[in-house]
C-alpha positions as CSV (number, residue, x, y, z in Angstrom):
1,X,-34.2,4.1,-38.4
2,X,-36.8,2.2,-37.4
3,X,-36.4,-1.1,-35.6
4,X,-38.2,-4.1,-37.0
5,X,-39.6,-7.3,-34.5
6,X,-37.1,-9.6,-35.3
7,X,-34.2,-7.2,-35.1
8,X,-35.2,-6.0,-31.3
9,X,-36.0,-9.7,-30.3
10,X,-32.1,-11.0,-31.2
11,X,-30.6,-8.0,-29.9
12,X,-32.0,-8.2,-26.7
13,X,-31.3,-12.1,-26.7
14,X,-28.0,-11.2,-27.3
15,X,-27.1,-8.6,-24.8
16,X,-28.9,-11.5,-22.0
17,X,-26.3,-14.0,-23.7
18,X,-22.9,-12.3,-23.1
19,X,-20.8,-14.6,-20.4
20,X,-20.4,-12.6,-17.2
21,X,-16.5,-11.9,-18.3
22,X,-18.0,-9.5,-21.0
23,X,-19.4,-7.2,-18.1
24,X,-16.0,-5.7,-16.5
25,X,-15.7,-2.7,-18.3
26,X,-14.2,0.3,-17.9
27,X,-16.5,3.5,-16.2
28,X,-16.9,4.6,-20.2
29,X,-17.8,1.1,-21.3
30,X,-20.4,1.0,-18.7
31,X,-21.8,4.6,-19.4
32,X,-22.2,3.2,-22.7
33,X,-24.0,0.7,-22.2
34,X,-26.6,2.1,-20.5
35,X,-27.2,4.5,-23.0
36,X,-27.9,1.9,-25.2
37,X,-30.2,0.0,-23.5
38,X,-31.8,3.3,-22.4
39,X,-32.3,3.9,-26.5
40,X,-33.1,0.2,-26.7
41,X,-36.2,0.9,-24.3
42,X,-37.1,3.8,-25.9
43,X,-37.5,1.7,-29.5
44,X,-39.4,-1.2,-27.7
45,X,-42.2,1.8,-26.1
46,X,-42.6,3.3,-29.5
47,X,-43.4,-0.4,-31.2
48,X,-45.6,-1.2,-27.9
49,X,-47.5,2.1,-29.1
50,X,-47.7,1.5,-32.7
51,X,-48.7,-1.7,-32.3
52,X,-51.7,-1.3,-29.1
53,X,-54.1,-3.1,-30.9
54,X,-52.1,-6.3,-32.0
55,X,-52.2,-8.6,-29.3
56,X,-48.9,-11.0,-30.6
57,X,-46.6,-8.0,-31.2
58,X,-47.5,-6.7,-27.3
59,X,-46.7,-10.1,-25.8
60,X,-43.6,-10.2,-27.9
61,X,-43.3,-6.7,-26.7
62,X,-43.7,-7.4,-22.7
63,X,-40.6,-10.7,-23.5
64,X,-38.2,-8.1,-25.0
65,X,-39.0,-5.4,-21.7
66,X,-38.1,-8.6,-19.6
67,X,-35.3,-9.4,-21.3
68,X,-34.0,-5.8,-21.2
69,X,-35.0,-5.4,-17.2
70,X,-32.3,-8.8,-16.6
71,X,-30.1,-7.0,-19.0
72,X,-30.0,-4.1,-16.8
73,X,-29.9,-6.5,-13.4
74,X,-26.8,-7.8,-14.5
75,X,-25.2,-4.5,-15.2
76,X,-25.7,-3.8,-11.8
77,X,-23.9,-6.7,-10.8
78,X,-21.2,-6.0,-12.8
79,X,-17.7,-5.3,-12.0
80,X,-16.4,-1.9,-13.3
81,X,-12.5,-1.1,-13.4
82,X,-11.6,1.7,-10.8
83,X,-9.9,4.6,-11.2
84,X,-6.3,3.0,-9.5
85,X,-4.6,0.5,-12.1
86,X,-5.6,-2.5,-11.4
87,X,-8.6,-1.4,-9.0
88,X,-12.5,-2.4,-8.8
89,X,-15.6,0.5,-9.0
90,X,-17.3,-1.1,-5.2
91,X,-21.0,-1.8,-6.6
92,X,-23.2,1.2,-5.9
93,X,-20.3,3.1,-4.9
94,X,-17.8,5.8,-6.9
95,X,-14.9,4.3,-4.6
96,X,-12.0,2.6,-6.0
97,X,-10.6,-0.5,-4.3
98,X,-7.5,-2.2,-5.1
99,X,-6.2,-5.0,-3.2
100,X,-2.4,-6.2,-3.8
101,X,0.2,-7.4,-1.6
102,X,2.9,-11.1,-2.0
103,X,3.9,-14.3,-0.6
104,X,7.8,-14.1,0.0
105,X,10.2,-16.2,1.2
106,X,14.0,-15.6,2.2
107,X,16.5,-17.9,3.0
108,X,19.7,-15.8,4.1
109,X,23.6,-17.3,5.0
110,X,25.9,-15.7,7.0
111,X,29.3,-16.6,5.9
112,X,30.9,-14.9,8.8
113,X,29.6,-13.9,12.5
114,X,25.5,-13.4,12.6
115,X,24.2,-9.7,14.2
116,X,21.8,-10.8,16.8
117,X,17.9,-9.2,16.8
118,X,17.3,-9.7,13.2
119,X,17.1,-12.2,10.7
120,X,18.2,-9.4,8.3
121,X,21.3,-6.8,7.8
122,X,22.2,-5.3,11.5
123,X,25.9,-4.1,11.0
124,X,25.1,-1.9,13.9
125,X,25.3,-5.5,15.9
126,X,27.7,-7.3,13.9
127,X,29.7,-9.6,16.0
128,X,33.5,-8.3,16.2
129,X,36.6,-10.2,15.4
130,X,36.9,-12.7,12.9
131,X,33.4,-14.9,13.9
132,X,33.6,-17.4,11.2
133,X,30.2,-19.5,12.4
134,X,27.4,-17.8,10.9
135,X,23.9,-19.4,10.6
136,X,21.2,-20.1,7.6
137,X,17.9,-18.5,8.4
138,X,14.6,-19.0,6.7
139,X,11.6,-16.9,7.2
140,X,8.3,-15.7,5.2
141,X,7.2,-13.0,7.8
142,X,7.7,-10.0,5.4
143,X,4.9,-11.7,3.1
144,X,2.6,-8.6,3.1
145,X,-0.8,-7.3,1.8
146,X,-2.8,-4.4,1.5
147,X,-5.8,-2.6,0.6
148,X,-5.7,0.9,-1.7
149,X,-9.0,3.3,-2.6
150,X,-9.6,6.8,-4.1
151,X,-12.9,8.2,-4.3
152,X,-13.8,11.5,-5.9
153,X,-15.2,14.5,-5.0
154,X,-15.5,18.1,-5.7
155,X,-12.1,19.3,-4.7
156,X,-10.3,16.2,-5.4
157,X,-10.1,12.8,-4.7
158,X,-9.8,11.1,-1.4
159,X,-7.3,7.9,-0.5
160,X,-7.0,5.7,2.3
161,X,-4.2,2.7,2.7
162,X,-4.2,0.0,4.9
163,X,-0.9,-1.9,4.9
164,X,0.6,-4.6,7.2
165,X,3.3,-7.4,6.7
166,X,4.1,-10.4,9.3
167,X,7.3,-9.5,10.4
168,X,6.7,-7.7,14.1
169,X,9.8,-6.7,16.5
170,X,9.0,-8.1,19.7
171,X,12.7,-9.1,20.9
172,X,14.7,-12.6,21.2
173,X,11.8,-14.0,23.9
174,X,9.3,-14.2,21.5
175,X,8.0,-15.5,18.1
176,X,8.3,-12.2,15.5
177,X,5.7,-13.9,13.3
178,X,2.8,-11.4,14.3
179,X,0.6,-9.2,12.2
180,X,2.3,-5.9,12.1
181,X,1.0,-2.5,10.7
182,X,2.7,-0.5,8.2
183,X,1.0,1.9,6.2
184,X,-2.4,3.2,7.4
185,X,-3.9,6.5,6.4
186,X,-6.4,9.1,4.6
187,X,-5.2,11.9,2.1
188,X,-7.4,14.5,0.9
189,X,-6.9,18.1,-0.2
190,X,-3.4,18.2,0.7
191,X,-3.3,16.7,4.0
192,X,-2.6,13.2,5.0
193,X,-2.8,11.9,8.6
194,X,-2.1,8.7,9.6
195,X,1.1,5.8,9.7
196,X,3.0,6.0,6.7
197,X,6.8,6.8,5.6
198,X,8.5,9.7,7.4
199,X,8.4,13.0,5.4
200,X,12.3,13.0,6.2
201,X,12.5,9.4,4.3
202,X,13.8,10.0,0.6
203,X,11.7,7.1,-0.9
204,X,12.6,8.1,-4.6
205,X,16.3,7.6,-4.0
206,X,16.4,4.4,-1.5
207,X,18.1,1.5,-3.7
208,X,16.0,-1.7,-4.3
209,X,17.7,-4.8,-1.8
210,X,16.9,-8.0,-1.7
211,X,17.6,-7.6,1.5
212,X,14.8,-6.2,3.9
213,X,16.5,-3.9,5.9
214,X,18.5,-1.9,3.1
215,X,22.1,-0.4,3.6
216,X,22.7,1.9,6.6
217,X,23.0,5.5,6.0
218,X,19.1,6.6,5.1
219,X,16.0,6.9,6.7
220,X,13.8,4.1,7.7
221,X,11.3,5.0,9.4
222,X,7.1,4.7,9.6
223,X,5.5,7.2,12.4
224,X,2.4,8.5,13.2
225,X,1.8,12.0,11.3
226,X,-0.2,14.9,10.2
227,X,1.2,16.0,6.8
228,X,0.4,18.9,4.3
229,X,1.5,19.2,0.7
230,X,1.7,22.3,-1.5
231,X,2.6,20.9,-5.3
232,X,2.7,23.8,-7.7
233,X,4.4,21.3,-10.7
234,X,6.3,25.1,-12.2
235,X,7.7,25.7,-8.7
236,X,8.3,22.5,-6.8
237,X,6.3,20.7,-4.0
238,X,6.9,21.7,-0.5
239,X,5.8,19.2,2.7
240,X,5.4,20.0,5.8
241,X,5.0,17.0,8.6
242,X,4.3,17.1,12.4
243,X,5.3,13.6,13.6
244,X,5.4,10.9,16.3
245,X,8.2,11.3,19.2
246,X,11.0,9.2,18.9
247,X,10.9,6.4,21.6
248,X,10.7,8.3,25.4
249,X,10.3,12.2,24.1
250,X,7.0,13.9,24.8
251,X,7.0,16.3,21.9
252,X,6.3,15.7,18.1
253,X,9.4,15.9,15.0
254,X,9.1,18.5,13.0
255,X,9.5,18.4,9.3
256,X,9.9,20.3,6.3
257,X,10.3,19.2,2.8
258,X,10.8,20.1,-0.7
259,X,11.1,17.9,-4.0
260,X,11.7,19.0,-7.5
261,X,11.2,16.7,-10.4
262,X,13.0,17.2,-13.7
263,X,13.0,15.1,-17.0
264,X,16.4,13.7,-16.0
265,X,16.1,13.0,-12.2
266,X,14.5,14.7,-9.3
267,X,16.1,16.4,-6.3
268,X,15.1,17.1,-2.7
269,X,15.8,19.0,0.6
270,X,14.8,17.8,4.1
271,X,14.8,19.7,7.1
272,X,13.8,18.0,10.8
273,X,13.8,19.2,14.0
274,X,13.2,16.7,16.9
275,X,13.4,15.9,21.1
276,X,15.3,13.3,22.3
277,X,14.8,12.2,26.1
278,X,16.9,10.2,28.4
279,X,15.3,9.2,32.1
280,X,13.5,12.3,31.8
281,X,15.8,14.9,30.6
282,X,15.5,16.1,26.9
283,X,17.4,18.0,24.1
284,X,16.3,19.2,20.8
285,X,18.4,17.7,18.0
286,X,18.9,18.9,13.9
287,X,18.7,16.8,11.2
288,X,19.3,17.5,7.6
289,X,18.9,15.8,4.4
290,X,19.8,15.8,0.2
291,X,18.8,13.2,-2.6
292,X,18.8,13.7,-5.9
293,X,18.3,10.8,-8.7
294,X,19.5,10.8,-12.1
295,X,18.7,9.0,-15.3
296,X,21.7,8.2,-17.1
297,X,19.9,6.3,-20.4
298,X,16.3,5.2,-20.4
299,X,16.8,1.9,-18.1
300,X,19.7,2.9,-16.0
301,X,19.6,5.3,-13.1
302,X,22.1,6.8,-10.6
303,X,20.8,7.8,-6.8
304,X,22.5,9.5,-3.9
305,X,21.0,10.8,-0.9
306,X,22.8,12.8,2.6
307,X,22.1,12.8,6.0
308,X,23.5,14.1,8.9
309,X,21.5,13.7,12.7
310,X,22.3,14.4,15.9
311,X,21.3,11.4,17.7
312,X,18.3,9.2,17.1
313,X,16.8,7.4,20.3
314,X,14.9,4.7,17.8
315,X,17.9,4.9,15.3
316,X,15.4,5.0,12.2
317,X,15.8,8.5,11.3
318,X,19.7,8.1,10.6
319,X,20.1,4.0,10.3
320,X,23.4,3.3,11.7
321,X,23.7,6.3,14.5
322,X,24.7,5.8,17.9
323,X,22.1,6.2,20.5
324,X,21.5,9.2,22.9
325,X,23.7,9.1,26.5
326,X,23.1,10.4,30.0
327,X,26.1,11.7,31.0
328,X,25.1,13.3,34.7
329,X,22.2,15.9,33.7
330,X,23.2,16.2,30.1
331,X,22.2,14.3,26.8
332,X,24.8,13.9,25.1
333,X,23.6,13.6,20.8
334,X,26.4,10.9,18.4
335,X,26.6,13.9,15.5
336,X,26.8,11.5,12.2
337,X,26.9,11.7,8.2
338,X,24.8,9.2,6.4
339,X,25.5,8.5,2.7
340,X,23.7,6.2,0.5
341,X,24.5,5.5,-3.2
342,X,22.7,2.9,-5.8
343,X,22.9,2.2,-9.1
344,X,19.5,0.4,-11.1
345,X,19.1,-0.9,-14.3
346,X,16.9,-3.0,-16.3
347,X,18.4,-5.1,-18.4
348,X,15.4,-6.4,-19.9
349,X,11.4,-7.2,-18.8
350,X,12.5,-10.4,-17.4
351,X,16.3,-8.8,-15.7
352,X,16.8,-6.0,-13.1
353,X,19.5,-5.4,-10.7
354,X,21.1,-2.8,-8.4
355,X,24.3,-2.5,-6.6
356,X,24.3,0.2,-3.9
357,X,26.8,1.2,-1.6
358,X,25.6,2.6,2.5
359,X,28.0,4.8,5.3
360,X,27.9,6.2,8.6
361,X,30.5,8.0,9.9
362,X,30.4,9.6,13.7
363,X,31.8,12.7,14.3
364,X,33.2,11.9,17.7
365,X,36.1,10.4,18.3
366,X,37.7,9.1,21.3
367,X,38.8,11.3,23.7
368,X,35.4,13.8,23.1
369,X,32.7,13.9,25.9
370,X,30.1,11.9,23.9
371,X,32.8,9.1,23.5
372,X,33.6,9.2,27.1
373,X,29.8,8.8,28.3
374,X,28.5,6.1,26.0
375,X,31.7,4.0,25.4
376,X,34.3,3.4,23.4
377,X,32.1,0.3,22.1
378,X,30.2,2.4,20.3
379,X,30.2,2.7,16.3
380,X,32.2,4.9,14.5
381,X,32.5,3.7,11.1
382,X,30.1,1.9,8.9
383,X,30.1,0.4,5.8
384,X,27.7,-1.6,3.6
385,X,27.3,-3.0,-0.1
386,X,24.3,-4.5,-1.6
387,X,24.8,-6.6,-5.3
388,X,21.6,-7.6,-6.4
389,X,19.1,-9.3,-9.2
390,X,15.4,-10.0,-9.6
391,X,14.7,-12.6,-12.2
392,X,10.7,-12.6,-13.3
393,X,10.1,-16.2,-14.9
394,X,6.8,-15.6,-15.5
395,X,4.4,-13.2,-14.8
396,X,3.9,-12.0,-11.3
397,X,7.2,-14.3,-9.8
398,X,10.4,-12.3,-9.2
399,X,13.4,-14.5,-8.0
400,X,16.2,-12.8,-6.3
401,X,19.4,-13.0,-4.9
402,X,21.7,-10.4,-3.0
403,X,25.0,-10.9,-2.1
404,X,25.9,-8.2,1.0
405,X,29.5,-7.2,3.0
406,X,30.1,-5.2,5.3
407,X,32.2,-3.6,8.0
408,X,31.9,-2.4,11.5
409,X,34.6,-0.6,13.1
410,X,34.3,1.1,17.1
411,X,35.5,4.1,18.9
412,X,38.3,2.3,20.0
413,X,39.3,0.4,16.4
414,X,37.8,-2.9,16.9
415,X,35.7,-4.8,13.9
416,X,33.1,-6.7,12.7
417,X,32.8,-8.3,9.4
418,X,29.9,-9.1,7.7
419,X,29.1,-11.4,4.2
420,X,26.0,-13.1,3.5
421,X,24.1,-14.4,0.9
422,X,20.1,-13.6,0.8
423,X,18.1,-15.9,-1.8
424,X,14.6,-15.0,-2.3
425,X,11.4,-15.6,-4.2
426,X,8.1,-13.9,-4.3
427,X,4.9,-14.4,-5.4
428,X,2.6,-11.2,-6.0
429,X,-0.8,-10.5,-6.7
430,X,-1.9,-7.3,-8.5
């Protein structure tokens, strides 16, 4: 069909018109687009042809091709959704960019003794006897943010994160409000290398806390690594992980994974090998690891995950372990069992919560030669519940609050009792 004058003229008035809203599309919108003022040019050459020798049509003709050129300006300036939910196309780029992170605040009370070194849960501290003077803390360090991207190529996309929160351990003598790094990598073709979550870390099964620090019993733990993956969806996917030496040992944690996801839950093994050194002598240590998740209706969902370490010089692989000893020219390993258990549902868009349950158990005991080196101080029971709810007013605000006990009990039957209330609200964006 041909076009007529008019027709062109308030089409191409039209297209200059739209607010600059109407210009972030999606990568198909955009394509479109273009194609149409690609067929929109090609109507306004074949009038300029037809109509050579008419002086008024041509002029018209060159205001519509000016029109057309700011049309196509603007499109360049437009901002084009990414590939990531809730990510931007970077102009003149194929990279995905998404940028996300909140503004949180916690105000925790400690009904009994307070742990010292954190402002959150540290059982593995908690005063002993029947402290009764705990203290209100209020803090917005673990207010975080981050940058995401995926760009394509021929053999698959590749990420990068960039992660870091406020919350830095630096000890008692100074202010922990300090920029700290959490998450900072690239992932292509299978391999990832960089900071991110140990590959010994069951992330699908960890219960959501209010609390920062989580129940004792897991993993918790960010090192340096160089991972690959093998996912074949009909078999299973299978990870393998060199990673950073715990505090003092010179070489790297090994790990091997796998993971299997069903329609009703998912399941994993872990395997880890790692070096732990004391004043310069070292011994190689086991650690081993099941999770498995389970949906039990369409908003409720049962996790479990197993641990057992020997010994753990940054106590992150096995939260709640006792540290490694030098008893003469030996290192003496704590050998302990780490259980965690949760239970999450959503009661509505507006109502989650989640009650999880986290053990340690040594399996020393008083008497035995790692007992007799380290102390009879040391930990041999712990116990931790979390009872928690997220309220989400409106959109992007989730209100929670956590109630958390606990129980600390030493080689030699002492305790320390732990109950605290953690009140929170945060404010994210994307």
């Amino acid at each position: 069909m041909k076009l007529n004058h008019t027709f062109l003229a308030l089409m191409a008035a039209g297209l200059c018109s739209l607010p600059p809203a109407a210009f972030a599309q999606s990568a198909k919108d955009f394509e479109d687009m273009r194609n149409e003022l690609k067929a929109l040019r090609a109507e306004l050459n074949q009038l300029k042809t037809q109509q050579a020798q008419t002086p008024a049509p041509a002029a018209a003709a060159s205001g519509w091709n000016d029109r057309i050129e700011a049309v196509e300006l603007k499109q360049k300036d437009a901002v084009v959704l990414g590939d990531i939910p809730g990510s931007f196309r970077l102009p003149g780029s194929e990279t995905s960019i998404r940028v996300y992170g909140f503004a949180e605040a916690n105000m925790v009370k400690d009904f009994k003794g307070t742990a010292p070194g954190d402002t959150f849960t540290n059982l593995i501290e908690q005063p002993l006897g029947s402290a009764r003077n705990g203290k209100t803390s209020l803090t917005a360090q673990t207010s975080r943010f981050g940058f995401e991207t995926s760009t394509p190529t021929s053999v698959g996309t590749f990420n990068t994160k960039i992660e870091a929160d406020f919350y830095a351990y630096c000890g008692a003598e100074c202010n922990r409000n300090r920029l700290r790094l959490r998450h900072a990598y690239g992932e292509y073709a299978g391999w990832l290398i960089g900071q991110t979550w140990s590959t010994f870390m069951d992330t699908d099964n960890l219960p959501e806390t209010v609390d920062f620090n989580g129940p004792p019993g897991a993993t918790f733990r960010r090192p340096t690594q160089i991972r690959y993956t093998y996912n074949n969806p009909d078999l299973a996917k299978f990870q393998f992980a060199v990673e950073e030496p715990t505090d003092g040992a010179k070489s790297p944690n090994l790990v091997a994974r796998v993971d299997k996801a069903y329609d009703w839950g998912n399941v994993n093994a872990r395997l880890m090998s790692h070096e732990q050194r004391v004043s310069g002598v070292s011994k190689r240590g086991m650690g081993f690891g099941l999770g498995a998740g389970y949906k039990i209706t369409g908003t409720t969902t049962l996790m479990a995950q197993y641990t057992r370490l020997d010994g753990d010089g940054d106590g992150a692989y096995l939260v709640g372990t006792n540290y490694p000893v030098l008893d003469g020219g030996t290192v003496r390993l704590d050998k302990s069992h780490g259980v965690v258990l949760g239970l999450a549902n959503v009661f509505s868009e507006k109502l989650r919560g989640t009650v999880s349950l986290g053990m340690v158990r040594s399996r020393n005991k008083l008497g035995d030669a790692y007992v007799n080196a380290y102390g009879a101080e040391g930990n041999h029971k712990l116990y931790q519940w979390h009872a928690g709810m997220y309220y989400l007013p409106i959109k992007n605000v989730e209100l929670g609050g956590e109630l958390v006990g606990g129980r600390r009990t030493t080689f030699d039957g002492q305790q320390g009792e732990m109950l605290r209330l953690n009140l929170q609200a945060r404010y994210l964006f994307n």
